[in-house]
C-alpha positions as CSV (number, residue, x, y, z in Angstrom):
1,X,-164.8,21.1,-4.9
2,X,-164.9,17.6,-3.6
3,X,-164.2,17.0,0.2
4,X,-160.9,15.1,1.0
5,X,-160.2,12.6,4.0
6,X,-156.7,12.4,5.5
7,X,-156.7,9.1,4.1
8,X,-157.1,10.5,0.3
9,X,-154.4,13.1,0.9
10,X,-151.9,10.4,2.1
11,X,-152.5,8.2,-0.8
12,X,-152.0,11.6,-3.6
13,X,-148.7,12.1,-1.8
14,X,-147.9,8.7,-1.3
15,X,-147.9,8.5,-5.3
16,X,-145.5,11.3,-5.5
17,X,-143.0,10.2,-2.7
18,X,-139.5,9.4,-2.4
19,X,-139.1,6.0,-1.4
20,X,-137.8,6.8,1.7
21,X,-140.7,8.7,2.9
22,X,-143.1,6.0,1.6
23,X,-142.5,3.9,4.8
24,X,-143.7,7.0,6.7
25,X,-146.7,7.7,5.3
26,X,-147.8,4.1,4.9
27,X,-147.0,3.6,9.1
28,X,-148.9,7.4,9.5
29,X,-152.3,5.4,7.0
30,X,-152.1,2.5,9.2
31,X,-152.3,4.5,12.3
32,X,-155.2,6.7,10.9
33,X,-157.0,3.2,10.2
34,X,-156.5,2.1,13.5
35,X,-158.0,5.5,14.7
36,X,-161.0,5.1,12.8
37,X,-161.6,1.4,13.7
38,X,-161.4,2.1,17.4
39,X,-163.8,5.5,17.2
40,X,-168.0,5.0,17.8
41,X,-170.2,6.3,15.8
42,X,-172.8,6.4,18.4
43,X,-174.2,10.1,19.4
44,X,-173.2,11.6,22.5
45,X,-175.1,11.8,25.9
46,X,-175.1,15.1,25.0
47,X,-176.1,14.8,21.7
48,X,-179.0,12.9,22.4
49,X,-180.4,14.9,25.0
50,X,-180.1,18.2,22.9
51,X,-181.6,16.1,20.4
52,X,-184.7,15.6,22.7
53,X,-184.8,19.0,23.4
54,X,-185.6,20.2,20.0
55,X,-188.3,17.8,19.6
56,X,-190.2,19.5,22.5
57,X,-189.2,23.2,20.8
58,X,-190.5,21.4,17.8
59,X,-194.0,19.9,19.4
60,X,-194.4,23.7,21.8
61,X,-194.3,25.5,18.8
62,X,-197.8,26.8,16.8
63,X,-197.7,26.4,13.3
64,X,-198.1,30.0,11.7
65,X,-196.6,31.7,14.6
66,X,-193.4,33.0,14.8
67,X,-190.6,32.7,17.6
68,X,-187.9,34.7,18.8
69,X,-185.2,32.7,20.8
70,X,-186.6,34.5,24.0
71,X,-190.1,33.7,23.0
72,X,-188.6,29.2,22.6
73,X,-187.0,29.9,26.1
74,X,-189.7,30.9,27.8
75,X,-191.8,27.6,26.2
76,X,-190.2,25.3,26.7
77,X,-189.5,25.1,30.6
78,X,-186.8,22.7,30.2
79,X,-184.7,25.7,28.9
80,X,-185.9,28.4,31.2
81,X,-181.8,28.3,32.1
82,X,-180.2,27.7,28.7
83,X,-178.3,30.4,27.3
84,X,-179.4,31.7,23.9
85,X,-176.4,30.3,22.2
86,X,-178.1,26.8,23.1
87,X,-181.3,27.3,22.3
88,X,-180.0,28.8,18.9
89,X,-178.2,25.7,18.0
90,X,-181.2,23.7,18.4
91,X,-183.2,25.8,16.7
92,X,-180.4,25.6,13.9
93,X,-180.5,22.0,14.2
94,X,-184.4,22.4,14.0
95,X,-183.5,24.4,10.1
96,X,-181.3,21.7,9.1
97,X,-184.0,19.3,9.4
98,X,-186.4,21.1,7.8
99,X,-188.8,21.3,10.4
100,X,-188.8,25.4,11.0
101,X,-188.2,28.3,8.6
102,X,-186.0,31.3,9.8
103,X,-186.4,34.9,8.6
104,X,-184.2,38.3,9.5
105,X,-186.9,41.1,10.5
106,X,-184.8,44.1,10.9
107,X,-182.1,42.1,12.0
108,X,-183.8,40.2,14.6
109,X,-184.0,36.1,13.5
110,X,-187.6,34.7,13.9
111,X,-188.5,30.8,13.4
112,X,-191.8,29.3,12.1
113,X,-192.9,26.0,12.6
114,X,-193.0,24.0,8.9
């Protein structure tokens, strides 16, 4: 199943419209355009620091050795406060990248270094 914009909906039920609501939809396309053209593509402070943050999880780890999200906490000082939900998001974003493996051990999630 393909993924649709906004923009692709408007236009399927743009072709199917009255003419009255045509008007509508082609104000509500303009205003999505204008939207879009005034948004930044640019990551977030936020983003970029979380994004430093998992490349010293990434350059801490061992290769071979696996990690519990306690066991990343505790080295990498820079999280020693994070709460496991953050450090599990980086660690996710880690996976996403391909740069660590994660595997369930009696329900308990452990990450390797690739």
């Amino acid at each position: 199943m393909e993924k649709l914009t906004k923009m692709d909906y408007f236009n399927r039920i743009l072709a199917y419209a009255h003419e009255e609501d045509k008007d509508f939809l082609r104000h509500e396309m303009e205003l999505l355009e204008k939207k879009n053209a005034s948004r930044s593509n640019k990551p977030t402070a936020k983003q970029v620091a979380n994004a430093s943050l998992a490349d010293d999880v990434y350059d801490a780890m061992q290769d071979g050795q696996s990690y519990t999200v306690a066991d990343v906490k505790a080295l990498v000082p820079e999280l020693a406060e994070a709460n496991p939900q953050k450090i599990s998001a980086i660690l996710t974003k880690l996976r996403k990248e391909i740069r660590v493996s994660r595997e369930l051990v009696k329900g308990k999630a452990y990450f390797t270094k690739i």
